[in-house]
C-alpha positions as CSV (number, residue, x, y, z in Angstrom):
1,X,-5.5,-23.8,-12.3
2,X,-2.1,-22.2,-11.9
3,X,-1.2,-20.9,-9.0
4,X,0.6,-17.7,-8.0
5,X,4.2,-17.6,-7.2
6,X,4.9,-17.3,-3.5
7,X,6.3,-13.8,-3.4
8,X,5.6,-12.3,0.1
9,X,5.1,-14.6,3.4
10,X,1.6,-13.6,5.2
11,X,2.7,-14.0,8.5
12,X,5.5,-11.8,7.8
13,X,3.2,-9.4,6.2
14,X,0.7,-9.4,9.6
15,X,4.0,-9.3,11.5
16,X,5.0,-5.5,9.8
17,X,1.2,-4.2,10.3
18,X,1.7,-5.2,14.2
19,X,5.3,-3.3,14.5
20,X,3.8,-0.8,12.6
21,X,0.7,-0.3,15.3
22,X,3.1,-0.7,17.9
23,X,5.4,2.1,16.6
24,X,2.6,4.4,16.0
25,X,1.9,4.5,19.3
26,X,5.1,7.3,19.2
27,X,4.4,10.6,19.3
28,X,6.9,11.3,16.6
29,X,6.2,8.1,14.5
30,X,6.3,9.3,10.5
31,X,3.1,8.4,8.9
32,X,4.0,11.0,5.7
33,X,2.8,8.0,3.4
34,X,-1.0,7.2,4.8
35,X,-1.2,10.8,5.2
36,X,-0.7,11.8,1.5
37,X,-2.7,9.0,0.4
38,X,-5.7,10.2,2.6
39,X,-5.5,13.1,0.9
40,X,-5.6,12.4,-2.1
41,X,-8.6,10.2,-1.8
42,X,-10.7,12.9,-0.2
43,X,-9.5,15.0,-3.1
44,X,-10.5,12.2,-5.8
45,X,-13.9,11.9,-4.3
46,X,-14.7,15.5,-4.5
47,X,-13.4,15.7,-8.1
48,X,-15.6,13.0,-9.4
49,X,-18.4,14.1,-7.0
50,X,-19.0,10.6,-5.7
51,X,-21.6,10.3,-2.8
52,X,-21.2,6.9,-1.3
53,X,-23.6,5.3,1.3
54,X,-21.4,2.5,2.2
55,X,-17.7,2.3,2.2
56,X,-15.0,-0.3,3.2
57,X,-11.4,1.7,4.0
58,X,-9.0,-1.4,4.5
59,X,-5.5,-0.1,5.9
60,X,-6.2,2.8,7.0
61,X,-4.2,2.9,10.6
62,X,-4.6,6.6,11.3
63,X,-8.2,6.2,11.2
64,X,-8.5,9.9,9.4
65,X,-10.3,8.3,6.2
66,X,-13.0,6.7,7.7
67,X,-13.7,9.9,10.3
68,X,-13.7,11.8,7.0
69,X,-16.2,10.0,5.7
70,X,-18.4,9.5,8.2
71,X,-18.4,13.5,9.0
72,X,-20.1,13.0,5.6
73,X,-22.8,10.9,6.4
74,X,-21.1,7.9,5.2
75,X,-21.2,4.2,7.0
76,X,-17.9,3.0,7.1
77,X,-16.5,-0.7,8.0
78,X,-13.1,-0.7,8.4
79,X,-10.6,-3.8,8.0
80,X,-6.8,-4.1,8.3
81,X,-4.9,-7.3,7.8
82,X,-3.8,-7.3,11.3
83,X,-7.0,-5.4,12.7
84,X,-7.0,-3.5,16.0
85,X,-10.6,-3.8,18.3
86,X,-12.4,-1.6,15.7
87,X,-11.8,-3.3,13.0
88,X,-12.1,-6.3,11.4
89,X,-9.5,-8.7,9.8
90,X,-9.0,-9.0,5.9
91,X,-7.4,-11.9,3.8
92,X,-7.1,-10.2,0.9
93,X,-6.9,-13.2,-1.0
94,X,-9.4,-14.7,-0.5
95,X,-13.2,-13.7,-1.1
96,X,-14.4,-11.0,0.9
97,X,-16.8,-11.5,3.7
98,X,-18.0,-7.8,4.3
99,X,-21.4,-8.2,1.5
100,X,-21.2,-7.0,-2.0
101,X,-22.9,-3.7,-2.0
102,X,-20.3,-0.6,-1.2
103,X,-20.3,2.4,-3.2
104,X,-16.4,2.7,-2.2
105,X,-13.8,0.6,-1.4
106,X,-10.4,2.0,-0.5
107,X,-7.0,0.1,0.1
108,X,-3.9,1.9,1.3
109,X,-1.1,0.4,1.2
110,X,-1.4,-3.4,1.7
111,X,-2.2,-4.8,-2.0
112,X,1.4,-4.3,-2.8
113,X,2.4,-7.2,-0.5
114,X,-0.2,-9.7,-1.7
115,X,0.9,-12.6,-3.5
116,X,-2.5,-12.9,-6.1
117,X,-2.6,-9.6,-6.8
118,X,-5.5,-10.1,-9.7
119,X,-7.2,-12.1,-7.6
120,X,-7.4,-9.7,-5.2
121,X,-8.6,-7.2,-7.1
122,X,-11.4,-9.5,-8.7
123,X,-12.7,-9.4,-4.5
124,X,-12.7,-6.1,-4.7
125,X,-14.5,-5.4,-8.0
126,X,-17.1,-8.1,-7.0
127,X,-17.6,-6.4,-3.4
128,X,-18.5,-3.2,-5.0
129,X,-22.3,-2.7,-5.7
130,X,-23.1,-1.5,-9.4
131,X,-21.5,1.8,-10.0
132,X,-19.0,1.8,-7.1
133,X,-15.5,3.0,-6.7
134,X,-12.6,1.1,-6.0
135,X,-9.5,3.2,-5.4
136,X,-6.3,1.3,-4.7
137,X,-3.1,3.5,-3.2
138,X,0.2,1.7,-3.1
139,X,4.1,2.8,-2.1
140,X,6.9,1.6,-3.7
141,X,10.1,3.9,-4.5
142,X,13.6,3.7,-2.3
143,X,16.0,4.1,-4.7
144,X,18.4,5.2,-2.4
145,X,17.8,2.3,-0.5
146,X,18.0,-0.1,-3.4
147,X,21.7,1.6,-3.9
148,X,22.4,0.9,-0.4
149,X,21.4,-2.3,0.0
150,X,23.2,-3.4,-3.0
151,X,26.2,-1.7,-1.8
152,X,25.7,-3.4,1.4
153,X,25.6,-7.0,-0.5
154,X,28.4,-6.8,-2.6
155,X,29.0,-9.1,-5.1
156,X,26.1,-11.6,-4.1
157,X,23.0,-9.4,-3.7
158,X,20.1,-10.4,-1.7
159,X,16.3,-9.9,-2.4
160,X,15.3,-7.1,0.3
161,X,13.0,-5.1,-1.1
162,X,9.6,-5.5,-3.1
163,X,8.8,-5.7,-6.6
164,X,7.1,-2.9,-7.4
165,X,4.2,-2.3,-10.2
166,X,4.7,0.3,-12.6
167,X,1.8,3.3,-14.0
168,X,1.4,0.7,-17.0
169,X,1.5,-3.0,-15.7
170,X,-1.3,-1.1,-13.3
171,X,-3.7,-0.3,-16.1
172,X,-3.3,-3.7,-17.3
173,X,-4.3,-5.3,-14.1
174,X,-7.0,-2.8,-13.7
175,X,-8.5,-3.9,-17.5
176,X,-7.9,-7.6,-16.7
177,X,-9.5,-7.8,-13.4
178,X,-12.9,-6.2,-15.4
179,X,-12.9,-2.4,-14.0
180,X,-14.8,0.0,-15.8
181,X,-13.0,3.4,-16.6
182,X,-9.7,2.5,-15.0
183,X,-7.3,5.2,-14.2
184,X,-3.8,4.8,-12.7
185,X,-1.7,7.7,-11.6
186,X,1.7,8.0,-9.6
187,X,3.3,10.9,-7.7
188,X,6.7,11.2,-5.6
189,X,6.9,12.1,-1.9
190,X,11.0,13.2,-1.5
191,X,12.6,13.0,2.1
192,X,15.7,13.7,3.3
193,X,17.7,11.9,5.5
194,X,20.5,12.7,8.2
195,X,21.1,8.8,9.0
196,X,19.9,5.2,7.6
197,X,18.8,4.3,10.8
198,X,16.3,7.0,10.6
199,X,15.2,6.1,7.1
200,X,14.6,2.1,8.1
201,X,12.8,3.6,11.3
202,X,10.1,5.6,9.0
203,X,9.7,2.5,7.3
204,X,9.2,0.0,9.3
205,X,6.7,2.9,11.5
206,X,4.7,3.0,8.1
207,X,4.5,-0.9,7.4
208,X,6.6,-0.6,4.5
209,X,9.5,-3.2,5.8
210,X,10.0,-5.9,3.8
211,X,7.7,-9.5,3.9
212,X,9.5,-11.4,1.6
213,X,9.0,-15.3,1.4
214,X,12.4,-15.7,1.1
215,X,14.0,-12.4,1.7
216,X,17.8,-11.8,2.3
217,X,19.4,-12.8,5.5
218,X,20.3,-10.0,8.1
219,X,23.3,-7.5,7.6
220,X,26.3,-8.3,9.3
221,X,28.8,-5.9,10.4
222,X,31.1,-5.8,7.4
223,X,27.3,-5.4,5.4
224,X,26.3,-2.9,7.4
225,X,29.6,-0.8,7.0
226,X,29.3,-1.0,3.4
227,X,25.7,0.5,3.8
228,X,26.1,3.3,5.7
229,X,29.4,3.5,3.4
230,X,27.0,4.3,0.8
231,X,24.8,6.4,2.7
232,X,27.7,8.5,2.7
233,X,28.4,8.6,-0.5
234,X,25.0,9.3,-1.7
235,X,24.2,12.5,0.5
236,X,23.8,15.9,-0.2
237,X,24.5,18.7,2.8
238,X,24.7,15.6,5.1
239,X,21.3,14.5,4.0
240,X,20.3,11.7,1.7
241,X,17.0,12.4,0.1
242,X,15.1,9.4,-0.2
243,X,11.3,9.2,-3.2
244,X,8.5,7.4,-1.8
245,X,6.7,6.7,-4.8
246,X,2.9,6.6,-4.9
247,X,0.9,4.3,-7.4
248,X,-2.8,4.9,-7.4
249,X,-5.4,2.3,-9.1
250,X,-8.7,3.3,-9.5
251,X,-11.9,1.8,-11.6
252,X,-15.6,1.2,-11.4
253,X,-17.6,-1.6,-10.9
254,X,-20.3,-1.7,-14.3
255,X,-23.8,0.3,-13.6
256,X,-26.7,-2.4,-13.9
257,X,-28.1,-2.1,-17.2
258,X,-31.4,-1.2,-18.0
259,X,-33.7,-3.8,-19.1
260,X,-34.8,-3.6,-22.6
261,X,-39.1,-3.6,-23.6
């Protein structure tokens, strides 16, 4: 058995969900990502007028999923991979420990930093019960910070930011991890920006920092020059407008069949 490569570090990755809990705890702390992808599962479910009974909502930090749900009648457990009381932990890579019968399962943003991504989503499938709905939401974008941060390295560029999973390498993983009716969709959130600082701030409030294994050491002040150098350079009006991209998996689990007489 081959393993993975060793992308993302996981006590990194548990390190960025604990800033993140600790920066939400700001009044003004942007959470313009989980937000959207709230949203736009409430607006999925009512489309396909799915009913589930049970549901598992893993990375949800605002909470508003899971109230949304139950206000429907649903029972929710909710999972985080570094949970807060309420919750309960989640190693995504591994086999989950939560049953195998939910109507729904919903992961917003935290699959992207997995290092077994089809693996992971072969947990999901087989935590589903027959006829359930998996629906995957991940973030991915930054091309002005990409331009920025290559600026910033110069001639010897550094890995800083995540490899990201495109609208077709999706549907693949979707068909090869055995999802019935797979369907992957992405849409683009555009901000704009008076300063870098503010721009890493909204990320690293959102959990969307780097985890990197072996990520790119930390700007110095020439680096850092260059970066806000090109920060310049790239705005508009004194603003830099920045996509947050939005990749959506979704599939079923198979319906039992019925027995044949």
């Amino acid at each position: 058995m081959t393993l993975p490569p060793t992308i993302f570090s996981p006590q990194r990755r548990i390190a960025v969900r604990r800033r993140m809990r600790a920066l939400q705890s700001r009044d003004d702390a942007a959470r313009f990502v989980i937000d959207d992808m709230v949203d736009d599962v409430l607006d999925r479910l009512a489309f396909l007028r799915h009913a589930p009974a049970r549901a598992l909502v893993v990375g949800d930090f605002t909470g508003a999923l899971a109230t949304a749900l139950r206000d429907q009648g649903v029972a929710v457990t909710c999972a985080d991979p570094a949970p807060i009381a309420d919750e309960r932990a989640i190693d995504e890579e591994r086999p989950y420990t939560f049953g195998q019968d939910f109507d729904l399962i919903v992961s917003l943003g935290t699959l992207d930093s997995v290092n077994d991504l089809p693996g992971a989503l072969i947990h999901l499938r087989r935590a589903l019960a027959p006829g359930g709905l998996a629906v995957v939401a991940m973030a991915g974008g930054l091309t002005a910070l990409r331009a920025i941060m290559l600026a910033a390295d110069g001639e010897r560029p550094a890995p800083r930011l995540h490899p990201q999973i495109d609208v077709r390498a999706g549907g693949q993983l979707l068909q090869r991890t055995g999802f019935a009716d797979p369907v992957v969709d992405s849409r683009s959130l555009h901000v704009r920006y008076r300063s870098l600082a503010r721009l890493v701030g909204d990320l690293r409030a959102q959990g969307l920092s780097a985890c990197l294994a072996r990520g790119g050491a930390p700007l110095g002040k020439a680096a850092l020059a260059r970066a806000e150098g090109q920060f310049a350079a790239l705005a508009e009006n004194d603003r830099v407008t920045e996509t947050f991209d939005i990749l959506t998996l979704s599939g079923w689990s198979r319906p039992l069949r019925p027995p044949k007489f």
